[in-house]
N, C-alpha and C positions, 0 to 999 in steps of 0.2 A: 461575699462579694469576691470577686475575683476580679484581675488586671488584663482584660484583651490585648491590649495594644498599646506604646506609647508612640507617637506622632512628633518629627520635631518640625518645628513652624518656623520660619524663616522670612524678615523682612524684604520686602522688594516693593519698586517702584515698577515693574518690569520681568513678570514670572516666567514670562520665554527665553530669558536669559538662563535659564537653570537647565535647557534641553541640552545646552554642548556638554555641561558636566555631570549632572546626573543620568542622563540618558544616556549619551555619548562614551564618555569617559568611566563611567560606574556601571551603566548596562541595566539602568534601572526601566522600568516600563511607564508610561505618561498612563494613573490610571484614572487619573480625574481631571478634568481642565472647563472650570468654570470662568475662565477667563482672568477673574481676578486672585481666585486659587489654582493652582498646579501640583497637583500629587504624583509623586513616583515612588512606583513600588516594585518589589521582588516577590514572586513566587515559590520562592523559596519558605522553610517554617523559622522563624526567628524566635529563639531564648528575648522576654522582654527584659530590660536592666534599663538603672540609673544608676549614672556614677556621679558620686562628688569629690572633690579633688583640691589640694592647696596648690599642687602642681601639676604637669604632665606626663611627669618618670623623668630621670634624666636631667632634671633643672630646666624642662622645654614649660612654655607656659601650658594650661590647660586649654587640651581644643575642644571647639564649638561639637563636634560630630565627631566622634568614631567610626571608622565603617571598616567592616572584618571583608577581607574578599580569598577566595580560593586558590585565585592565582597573583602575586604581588607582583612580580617581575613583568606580568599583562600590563596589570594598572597601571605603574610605572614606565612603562613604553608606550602607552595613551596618553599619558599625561604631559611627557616627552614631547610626543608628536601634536601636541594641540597646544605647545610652549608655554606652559603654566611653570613657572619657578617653582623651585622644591622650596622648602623654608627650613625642612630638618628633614635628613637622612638622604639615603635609605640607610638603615642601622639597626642589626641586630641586638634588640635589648635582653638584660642577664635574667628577666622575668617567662622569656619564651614567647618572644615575639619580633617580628621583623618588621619594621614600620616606615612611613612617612608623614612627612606634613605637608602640605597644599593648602591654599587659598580658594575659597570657591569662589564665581565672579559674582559674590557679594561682599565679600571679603572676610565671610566667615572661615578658622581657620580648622581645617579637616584632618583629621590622623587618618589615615590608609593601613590595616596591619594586615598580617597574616600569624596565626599561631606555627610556631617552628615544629 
């Protein structure tokens, strides 16, 4: 057996609320909408992983979502321009990685990185 894919599922009352930030802000594509489901996904080929964590690196708590992106200082100036509060960084961590933290408007909380 092998692992295709891992999926994260995310509570909502209201899954059209996810297009300003994963669409919008992430660049992710709407590839399912069942109305009471909303998938976004990337075309890109993704390494599958799970992480488990007592913390975040750093003494930040552990976030909900990881999400690695090509360009940080983009994300960062999206994020900016659609007035989402940072929560941690931007900050160069001593592992080789440049990151943030974000709230998505579920209030789940998002690390943003880029590998240095």
């Amino acid at each position: 057996m092998q692992v295709k894919r891992i999926i994260a599922n995310i509570r909502t009352e209201d899954p059209t609320l996810a297009d300003r930030f994963y669409r919008d802000i992430l660049g992710l594509e709407l590839a399912m909408d069942h109305g009471w489901i909303r998938t976004y996904a990337s075309l890109s080929h993704m390494t599958v992983q799970v992480s488990v964590a007592q913390e975040g690196g750093s003494g930040t708590d552990v976030p909900d979502l990881s999400v690695e992106v090509d360009d940080l200082e983009e994300a960062l100036r999206r994020v900016k321009a659609a007035g989402i509060p940072l929560v941690y960084g931007p900050t160069s961590e001593p592992w080789g990685v440049r990151r943030f933290y974000v709230r998505d408007p579920f209030g789940r909380l998002v690390n943003i990185l880029q590998h240095a």
